[in-house]
DRENKE-196347 format. One line per 3 residues: number of its first residue (from 1); their letters; for each residue x, y, z of N, C-alpha, C. Coordinates in nm, 2 decimals. Layout:
N
NUM	A	X:Y:Z:X:Y:Z:X:Y:Z; ...
This chain:
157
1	XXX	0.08:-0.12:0.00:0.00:0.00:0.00:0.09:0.13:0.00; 0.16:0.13:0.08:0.31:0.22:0.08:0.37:0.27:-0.04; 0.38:0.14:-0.14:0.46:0.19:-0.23:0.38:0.21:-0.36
4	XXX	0.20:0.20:-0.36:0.17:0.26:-0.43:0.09:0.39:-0.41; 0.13:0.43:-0.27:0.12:0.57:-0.26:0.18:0.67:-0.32; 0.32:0.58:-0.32:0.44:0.67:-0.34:0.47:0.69:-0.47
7	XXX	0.42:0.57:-0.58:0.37:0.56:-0.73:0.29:0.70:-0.77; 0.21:0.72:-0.68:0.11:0.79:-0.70:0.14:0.93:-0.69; 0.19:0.95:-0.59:0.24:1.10:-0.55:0.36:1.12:-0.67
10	XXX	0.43:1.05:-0.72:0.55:1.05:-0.84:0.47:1.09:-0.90; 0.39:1.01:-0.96:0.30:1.05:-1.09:0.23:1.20:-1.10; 0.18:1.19:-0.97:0.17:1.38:-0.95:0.22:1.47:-1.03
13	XXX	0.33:1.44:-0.93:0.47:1.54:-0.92:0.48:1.54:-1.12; 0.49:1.42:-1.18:0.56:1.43:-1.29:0.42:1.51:-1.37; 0.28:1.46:-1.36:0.17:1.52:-1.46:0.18:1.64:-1.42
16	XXX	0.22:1.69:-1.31:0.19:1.83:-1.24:0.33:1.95:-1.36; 0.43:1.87:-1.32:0.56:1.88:-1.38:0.55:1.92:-1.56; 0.47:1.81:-1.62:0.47:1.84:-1.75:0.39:1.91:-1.77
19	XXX	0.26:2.01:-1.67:0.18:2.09:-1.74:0.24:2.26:-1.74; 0.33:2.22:-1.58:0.41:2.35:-1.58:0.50:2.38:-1.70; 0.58:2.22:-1.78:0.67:2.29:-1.88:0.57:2.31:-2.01
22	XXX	0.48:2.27:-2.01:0.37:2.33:-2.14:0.33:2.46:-2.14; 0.34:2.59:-2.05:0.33:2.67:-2.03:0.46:2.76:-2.01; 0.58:2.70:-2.00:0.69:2.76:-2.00:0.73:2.84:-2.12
25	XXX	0.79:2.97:-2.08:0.79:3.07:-2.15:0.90:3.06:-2.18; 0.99:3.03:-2.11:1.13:3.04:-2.13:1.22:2.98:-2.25; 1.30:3.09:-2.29:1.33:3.00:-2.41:1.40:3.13:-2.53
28	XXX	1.43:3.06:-2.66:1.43:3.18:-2.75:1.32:3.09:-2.87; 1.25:3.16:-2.91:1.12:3.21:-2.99:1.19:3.23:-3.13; 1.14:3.20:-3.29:1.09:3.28:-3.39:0.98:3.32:-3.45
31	XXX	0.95:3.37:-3.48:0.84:3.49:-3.48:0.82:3.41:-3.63; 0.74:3.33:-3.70:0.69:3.24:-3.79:0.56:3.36:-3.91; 0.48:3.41:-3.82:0.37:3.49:-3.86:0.30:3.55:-3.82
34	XXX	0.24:3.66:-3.89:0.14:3.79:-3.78:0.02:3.80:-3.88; -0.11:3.83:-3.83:-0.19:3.86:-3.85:-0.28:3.96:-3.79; -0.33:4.03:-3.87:-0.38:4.19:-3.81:-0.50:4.25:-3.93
37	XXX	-0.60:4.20:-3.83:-0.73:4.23:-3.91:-0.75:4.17:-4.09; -0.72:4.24:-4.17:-0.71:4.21:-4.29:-0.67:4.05:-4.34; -0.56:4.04:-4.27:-0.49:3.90:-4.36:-0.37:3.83:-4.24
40	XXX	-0.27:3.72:-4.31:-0.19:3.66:-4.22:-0.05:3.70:-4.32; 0.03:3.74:-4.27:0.17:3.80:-4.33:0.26:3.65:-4.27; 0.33:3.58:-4.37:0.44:3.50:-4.31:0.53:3.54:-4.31
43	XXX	0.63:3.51:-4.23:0.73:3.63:-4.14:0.87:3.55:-4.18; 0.97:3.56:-4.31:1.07:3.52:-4.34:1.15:3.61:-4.27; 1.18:3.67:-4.28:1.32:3.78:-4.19:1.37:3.73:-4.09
46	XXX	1.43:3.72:-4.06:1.52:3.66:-3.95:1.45:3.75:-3.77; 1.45:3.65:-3.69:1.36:3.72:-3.57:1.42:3.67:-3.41; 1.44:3.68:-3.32:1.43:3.63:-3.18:1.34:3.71:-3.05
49	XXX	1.27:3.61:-3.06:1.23:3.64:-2.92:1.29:3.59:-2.78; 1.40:3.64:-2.69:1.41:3.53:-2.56:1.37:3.60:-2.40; 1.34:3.49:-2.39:1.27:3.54:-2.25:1.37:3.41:-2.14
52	XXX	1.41:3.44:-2.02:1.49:3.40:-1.96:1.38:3.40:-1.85; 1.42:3.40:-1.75:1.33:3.40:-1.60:1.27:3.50:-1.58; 1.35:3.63:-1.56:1.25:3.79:-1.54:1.27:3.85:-1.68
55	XXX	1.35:3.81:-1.74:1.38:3.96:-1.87:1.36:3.88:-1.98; 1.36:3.97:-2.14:1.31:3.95:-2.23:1.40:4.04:-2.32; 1.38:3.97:-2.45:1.45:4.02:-2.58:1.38:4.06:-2.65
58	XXX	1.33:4.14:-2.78:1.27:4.12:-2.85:1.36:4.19:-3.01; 1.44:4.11:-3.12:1.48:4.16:-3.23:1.45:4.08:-3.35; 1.38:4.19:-3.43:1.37:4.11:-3.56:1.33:4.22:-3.69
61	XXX	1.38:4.18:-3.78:1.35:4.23:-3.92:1.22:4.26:-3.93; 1.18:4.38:-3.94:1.01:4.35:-3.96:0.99:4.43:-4.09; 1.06:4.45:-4.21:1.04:4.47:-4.35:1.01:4.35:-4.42
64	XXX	0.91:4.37:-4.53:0.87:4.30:-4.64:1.01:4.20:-4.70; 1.08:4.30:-4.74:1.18:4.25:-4.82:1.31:4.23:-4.72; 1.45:4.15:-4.74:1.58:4.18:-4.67:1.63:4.33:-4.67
67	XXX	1.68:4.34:-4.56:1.71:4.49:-4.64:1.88:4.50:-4.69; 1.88:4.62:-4.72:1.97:4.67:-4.87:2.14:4.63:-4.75; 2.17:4.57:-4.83:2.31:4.58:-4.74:2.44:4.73:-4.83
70	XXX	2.44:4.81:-4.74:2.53:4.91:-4.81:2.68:4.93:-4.75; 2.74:4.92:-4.83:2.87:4.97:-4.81:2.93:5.11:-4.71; 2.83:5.22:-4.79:2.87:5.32:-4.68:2.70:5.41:-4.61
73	XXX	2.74:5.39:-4.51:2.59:5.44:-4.43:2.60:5.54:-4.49; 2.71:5.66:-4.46:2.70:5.83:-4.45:2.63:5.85:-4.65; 2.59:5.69:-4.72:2.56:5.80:-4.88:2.40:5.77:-4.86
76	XXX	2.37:5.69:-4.77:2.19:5.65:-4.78:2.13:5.77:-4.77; 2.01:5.78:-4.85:1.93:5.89:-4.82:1.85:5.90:-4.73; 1.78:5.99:-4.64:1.69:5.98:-4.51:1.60:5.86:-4.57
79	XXX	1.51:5.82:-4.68:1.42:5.73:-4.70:1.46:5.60:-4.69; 1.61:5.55:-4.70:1.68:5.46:-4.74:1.73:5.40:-4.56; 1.78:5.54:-4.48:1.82:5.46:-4.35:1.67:5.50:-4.28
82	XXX	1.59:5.51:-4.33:1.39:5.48:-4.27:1.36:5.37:-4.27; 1.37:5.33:-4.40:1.33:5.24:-4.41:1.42:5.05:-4.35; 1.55:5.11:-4.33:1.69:5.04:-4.32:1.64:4.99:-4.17
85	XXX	1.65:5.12:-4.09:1.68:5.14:-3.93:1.56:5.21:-3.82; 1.48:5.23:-3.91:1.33:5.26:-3.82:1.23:5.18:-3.85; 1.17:5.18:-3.98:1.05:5.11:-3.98:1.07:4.98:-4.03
88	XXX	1.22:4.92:-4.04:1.22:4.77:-4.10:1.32:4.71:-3.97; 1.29:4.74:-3.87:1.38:4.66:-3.77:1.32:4.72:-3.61; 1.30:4.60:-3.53:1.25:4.60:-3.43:1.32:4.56:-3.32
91	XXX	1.37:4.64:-3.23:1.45:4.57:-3.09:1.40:4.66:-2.95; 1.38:4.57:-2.83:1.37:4.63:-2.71:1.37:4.52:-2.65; 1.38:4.54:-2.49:1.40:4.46:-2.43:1.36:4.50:-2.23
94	XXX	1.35:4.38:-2.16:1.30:4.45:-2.03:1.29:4.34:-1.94; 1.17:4.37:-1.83:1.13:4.27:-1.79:1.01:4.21:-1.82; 0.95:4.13:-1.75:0.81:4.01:-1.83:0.77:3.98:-1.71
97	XXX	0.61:4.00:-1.69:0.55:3.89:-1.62:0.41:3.80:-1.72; 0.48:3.65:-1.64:0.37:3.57:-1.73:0.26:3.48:-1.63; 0.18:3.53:-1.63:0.08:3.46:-1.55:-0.06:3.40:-1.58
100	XXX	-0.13:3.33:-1.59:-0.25:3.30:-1.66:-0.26:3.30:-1.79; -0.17:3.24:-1.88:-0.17:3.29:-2.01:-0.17:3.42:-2.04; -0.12:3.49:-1.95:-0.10:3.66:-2.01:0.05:3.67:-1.95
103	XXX	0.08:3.75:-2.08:0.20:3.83:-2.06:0.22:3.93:-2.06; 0.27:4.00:-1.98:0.29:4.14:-1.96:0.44:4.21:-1.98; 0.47:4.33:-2.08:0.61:4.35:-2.13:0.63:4.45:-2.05
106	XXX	0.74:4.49:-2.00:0.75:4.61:-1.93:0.89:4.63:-1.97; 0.89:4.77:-2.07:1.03:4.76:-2.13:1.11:4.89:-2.10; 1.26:4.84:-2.13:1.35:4.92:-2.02:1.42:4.98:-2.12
109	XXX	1.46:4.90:-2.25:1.52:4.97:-2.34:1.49:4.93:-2.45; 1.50:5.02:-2.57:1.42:5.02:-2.70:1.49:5.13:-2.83; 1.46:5.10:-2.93:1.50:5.13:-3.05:1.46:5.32:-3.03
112	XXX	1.32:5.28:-2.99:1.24:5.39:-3.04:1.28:5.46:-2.85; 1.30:5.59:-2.82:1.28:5.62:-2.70:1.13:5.67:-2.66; 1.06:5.66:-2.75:0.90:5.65:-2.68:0.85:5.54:-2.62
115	XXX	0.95:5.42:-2.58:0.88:5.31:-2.56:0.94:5.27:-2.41; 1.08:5.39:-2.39:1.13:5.36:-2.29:1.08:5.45:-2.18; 0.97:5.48:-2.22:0.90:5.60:-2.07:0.88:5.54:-1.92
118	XXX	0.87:5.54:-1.85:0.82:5.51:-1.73:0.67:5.44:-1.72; 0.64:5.34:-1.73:0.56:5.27:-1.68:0.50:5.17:-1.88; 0.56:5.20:-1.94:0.54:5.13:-2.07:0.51:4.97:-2.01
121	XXX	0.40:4.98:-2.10:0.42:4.78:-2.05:0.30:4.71:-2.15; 0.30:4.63:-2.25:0.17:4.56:-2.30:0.17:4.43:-2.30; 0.03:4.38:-2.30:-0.02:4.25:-2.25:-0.09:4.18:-2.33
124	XXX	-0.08:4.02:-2.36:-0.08:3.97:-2.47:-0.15:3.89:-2.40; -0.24:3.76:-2.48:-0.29:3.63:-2.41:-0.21:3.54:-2.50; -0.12:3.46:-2.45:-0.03:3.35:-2.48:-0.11:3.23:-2.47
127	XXX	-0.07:3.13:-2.57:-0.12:2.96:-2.55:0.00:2.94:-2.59; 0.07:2.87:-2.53:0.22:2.75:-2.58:0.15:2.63:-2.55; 0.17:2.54:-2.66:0.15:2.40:-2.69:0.28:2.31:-2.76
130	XXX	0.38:2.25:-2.66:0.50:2.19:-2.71:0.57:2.28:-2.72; 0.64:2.30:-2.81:0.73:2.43:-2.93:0.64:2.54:-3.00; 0.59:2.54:-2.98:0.48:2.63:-3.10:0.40:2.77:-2.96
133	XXX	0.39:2.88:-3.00:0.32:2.95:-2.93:0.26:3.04:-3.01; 0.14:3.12:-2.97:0.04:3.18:-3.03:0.05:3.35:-2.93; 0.02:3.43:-2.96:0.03:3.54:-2.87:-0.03:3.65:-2.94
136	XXX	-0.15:3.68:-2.89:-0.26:3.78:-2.92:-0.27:3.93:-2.84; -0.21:4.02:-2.92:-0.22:4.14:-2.80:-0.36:4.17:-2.74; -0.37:4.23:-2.68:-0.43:4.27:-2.61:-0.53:4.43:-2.56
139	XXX	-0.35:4.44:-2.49:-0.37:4.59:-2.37:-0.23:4.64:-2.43; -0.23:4.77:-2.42:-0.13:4.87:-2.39:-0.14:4.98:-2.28; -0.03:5.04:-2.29:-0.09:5.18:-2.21:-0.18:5.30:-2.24
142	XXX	-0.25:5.30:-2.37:-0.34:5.37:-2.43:-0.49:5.28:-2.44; -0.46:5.15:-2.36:-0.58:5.07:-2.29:-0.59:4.95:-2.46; -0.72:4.85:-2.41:-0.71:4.81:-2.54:-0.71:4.80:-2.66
145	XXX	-0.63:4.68:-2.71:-0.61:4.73:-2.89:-0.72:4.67:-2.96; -0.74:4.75:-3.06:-0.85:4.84:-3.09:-0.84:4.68:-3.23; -0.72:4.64:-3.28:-0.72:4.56:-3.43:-0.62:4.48:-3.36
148	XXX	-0.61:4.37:-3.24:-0.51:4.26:-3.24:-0.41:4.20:-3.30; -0.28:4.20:-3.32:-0.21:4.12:-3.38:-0.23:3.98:-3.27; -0.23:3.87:-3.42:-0.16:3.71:-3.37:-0.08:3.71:-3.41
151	XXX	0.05:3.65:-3.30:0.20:3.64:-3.37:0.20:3.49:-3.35; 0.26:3.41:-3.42:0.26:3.23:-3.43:0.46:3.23:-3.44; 0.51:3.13:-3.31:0.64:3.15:-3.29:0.63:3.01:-3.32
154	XXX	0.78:2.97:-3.30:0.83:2.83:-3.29:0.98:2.83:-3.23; 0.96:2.77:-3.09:1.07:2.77:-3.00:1.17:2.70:-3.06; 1.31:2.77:-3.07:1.45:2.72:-3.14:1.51:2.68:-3.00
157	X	1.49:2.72:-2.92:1.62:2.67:-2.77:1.56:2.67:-2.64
């Protein structure tokens, strides 16, 4: 009777064990596809998402096309490093809380300095299943979003 208590409580521990790492965030992420109202964009550019225990990455290409590899910055024209280094490339980074299938960004540093204000933070509803994770915004600091992105990742590490 003893030792199939103790069968029992293992078995716990381990079903309890594998539902916690199905919900585990931790990891580095690529960012596979987005969707936002209209349609689903597949997301070839190169991307990471990582998230460690408290803090978070977030870098990735987010132009259509690769962009222009040039020899010398100082000959690009204003449209050329816009398109290069503002609106085709995404990085910030901070801390994270993940609780209930929500995640919350709270970012410390960022490409853009509008994002590094004092109390910046948005909130997503997450599903991870295996490797694969889904992440639907939500909330910002201008309250909820109004046309949701779905981002579709697939855990590399």
């Amino acid at each position: 009777m003893r030792r199939a208590c103790i069968c029992m409580v293992l078995g716990l521990i381990l079903c309890i064990s594998a539902v916690a790492q199905s919900e585990k965030i931790q990891g580095v992420w690529k960012l596979n596809e987005q969707s936002t109202g209209g349609g689903t964009k597949v997301i070839s550019q190169p991307s990471m998402y990582l998230f460690t225990k408290k803090h978070y990455s977030i870098i990735y290409v987010a132009a259509e096309t690769p962009r222009a590899v040039v020899d010398d910055i100082s000959k690009m024209t204003a449209d050329e490093l816009r398109a290069t280094f503002v609106s085709g490339f995404i990085a910030n980074a901070g801390t994270y809380e993940f609780k209930g299938g929500k995640l919350t960004l709270h970012t410390l540093v960022a490409k853009s300095p509008a994002f590094m204000a004092a109390g910046i933070s948005a909130t997503s509803a997450v599903t991870i299943k295996g490797n694969s994770m889904t992440m639907v915004s939500e909330s910002n600091n201008s309250g909820p979003v109004q046309n949701p992105t779905t981002s579709k990742f697939t855990r590399i590490e």
